[in-house]
N, C-alpha and C positions, 0 to 999 in steps of 0.2 A: 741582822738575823744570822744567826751561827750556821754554819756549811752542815750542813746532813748526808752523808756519802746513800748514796740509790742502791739498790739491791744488785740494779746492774756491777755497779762500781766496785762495790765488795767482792762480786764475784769474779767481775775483770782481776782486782786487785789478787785475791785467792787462787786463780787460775796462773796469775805469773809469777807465784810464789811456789808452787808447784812444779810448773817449768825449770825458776830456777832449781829447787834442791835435787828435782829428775834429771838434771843436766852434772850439777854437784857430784852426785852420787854416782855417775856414768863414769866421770873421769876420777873418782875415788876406786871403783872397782877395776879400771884398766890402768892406772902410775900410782894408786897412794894421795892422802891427803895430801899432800905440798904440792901436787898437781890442779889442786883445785883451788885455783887461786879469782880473786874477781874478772881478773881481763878472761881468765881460760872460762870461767862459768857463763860470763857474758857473751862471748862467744860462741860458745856453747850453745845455750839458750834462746839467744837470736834477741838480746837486748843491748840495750846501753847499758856501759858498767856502770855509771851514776845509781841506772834503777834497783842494783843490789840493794844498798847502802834504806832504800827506801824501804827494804822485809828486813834487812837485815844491820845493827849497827856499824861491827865489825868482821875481820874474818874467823877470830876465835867462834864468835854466834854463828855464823853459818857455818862454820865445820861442826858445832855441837851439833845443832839443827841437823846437819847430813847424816852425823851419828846417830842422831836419834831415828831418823828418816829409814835410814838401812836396816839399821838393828830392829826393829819393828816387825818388817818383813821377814829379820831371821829367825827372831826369837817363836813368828806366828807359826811357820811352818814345821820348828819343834814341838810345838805345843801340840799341832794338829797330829804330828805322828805319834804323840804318846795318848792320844786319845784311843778308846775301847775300838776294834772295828767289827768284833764278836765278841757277844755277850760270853760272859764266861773267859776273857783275855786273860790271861797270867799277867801280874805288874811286872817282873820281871821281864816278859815276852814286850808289853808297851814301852818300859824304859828300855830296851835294846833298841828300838825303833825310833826312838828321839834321838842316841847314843847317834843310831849310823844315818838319822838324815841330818845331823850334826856332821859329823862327820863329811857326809859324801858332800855337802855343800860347802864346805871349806874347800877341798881337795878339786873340787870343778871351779871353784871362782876363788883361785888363791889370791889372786891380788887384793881381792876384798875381804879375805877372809885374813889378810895379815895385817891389814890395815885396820880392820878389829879388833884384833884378837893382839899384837904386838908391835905396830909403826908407833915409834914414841911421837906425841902431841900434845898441845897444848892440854895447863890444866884443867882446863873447864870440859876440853872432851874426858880428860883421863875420868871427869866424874860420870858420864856419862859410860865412861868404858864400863865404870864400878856398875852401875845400872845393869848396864847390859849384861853381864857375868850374873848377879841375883837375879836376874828376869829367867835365867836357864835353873837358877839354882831353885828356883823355886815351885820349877816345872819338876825338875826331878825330886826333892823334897815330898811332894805330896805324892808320890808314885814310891820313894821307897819308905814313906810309914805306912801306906797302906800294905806295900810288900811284907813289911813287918809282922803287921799285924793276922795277916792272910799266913805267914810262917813261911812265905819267901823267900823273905832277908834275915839275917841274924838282928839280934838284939842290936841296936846303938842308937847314938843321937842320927837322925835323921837331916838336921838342919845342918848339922857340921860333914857328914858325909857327901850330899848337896852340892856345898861349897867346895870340898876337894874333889868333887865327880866333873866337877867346871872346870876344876885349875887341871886333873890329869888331862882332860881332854885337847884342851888349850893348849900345854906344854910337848903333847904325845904330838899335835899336829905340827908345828914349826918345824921340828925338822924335817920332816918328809915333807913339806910344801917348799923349804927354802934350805936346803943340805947345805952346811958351812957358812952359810950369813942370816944368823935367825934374825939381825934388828939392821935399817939403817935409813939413813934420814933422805938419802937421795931417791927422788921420784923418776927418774932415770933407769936406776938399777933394778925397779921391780918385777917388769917384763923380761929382763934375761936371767931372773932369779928364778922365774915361775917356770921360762925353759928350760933351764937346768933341772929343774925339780918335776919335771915330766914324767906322769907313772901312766902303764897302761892300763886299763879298766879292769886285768885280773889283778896288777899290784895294787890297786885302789881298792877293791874289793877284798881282796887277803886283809887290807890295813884294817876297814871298815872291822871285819869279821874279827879281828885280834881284840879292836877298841872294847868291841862289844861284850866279846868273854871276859876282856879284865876285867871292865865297867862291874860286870854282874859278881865273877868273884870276890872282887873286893869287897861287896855288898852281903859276900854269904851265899850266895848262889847257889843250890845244888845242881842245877843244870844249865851251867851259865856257858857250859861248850855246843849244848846242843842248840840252846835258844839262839845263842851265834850264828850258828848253824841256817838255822828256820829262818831267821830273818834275812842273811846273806840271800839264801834261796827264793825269798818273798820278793828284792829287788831284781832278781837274775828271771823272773817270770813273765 
């Protein structure tokens, strides 16, 4: 008679799959992927290193999995901030607000926000990287045609401006999160990267508030200095 795994079992099994990538992802957001290795995640976790190997085939698969894992949680909390919180929201006023909790969530957890956004890694995360960049792109996408449409934003493609609203955000943040070593493969290095790169809550704020007026200029914005503005002051309340 064929084994049938018990409801119990699946979810013993699902619970320490969990475990692992929650342990994964701990030591991805404090050294960088090449920290998260099977001894370090086992460890971590409170298993045998054998029982990765049983969620997971390789390390390539469990570092996708972590990627996917993380980026999930960051992509949700964009999503959540470009949602309406009053009727009558300007699209511009909501994509200022994914823009800076984009932003301010890199700049508080740089470790894992380089390790996203720039720690070179295997290719199979790089495709998930690609994921992860259209998962924002397509948050803002539907915030500036509607911008458009409302009269906004100027006239353009929507779906291409989307894609370079990711890449400036992505590129604007390196170096103020890591000044003078924007890439580098040692898991060592990235805790006295993120000290160096230490700003205090009014530089992080000023940064935020910059992103957001260019965000919106680029876009056509006619009042992309003062939305900056309102929003900056919305997190400062």
């Amino acid at each position: 008679m064929a084994y049938r795994e018990t409801e119990h079992t699946r979810a013993r099994k699902a619970n320490t799959r969990q475990r692992l990538l929650h342990a994964a992802r701990d030591l991805v957001a404090g050294q960088g992927f090449a920290a998260a290795t099977a001894a370090a995640v086992a460890e971590r976790s409170g298993v045998a290193a054998g029982t990765i190997y049983r969620h997971f085939p390789n390390k390539p698969e469990l570092v996708a999995e972590v990627f996917r894992y993380a980026t999930e949680h960051e992509v949700a909390q964009v999503a959540a901030a470009s949602e309406s919180r009053n009727v009558g929201d300007a699209y511009a006023l909501r994509l200022a607000r994914a823009v800076a909790v984009f932003a301010r969530r890199a700049l508080q957890g740089p470790q894992l926000a380089y390790a996203l956004i720039a720690e070179p890694v295997d290719p199979r995360v790089e495709q998930e990287r690609l994921r992860y960049r259209m998962a924002y792109a397509d948050i803002f996408e539907d915030l500036i045609r509607d911008g458009i449409a409302s009269g906004e934003f100027a006239a353009q493609d929507a779906a291409i401006s989307a894609a370079a609203l990711v890449g400036l955000l992505s590129e604007a943040l390196i170096g103020p999160l890591f000044p003078g070593q924007a890439k580098t493969n040692s898991a060592n290095e990235l805790p006295q990267m993120a000290a160096r790169a230490a700003m205090t809550n009014d530089e992080q704020q000023q940064l935020i508030q910059q992103l957001c007026a260019l965000s919106l200029r680029a876009l056509g914005s006619a009042e992309a200095n003062s939305i900056a503005e309102d929003v900056s002051y919305e997190h400062q309340r």
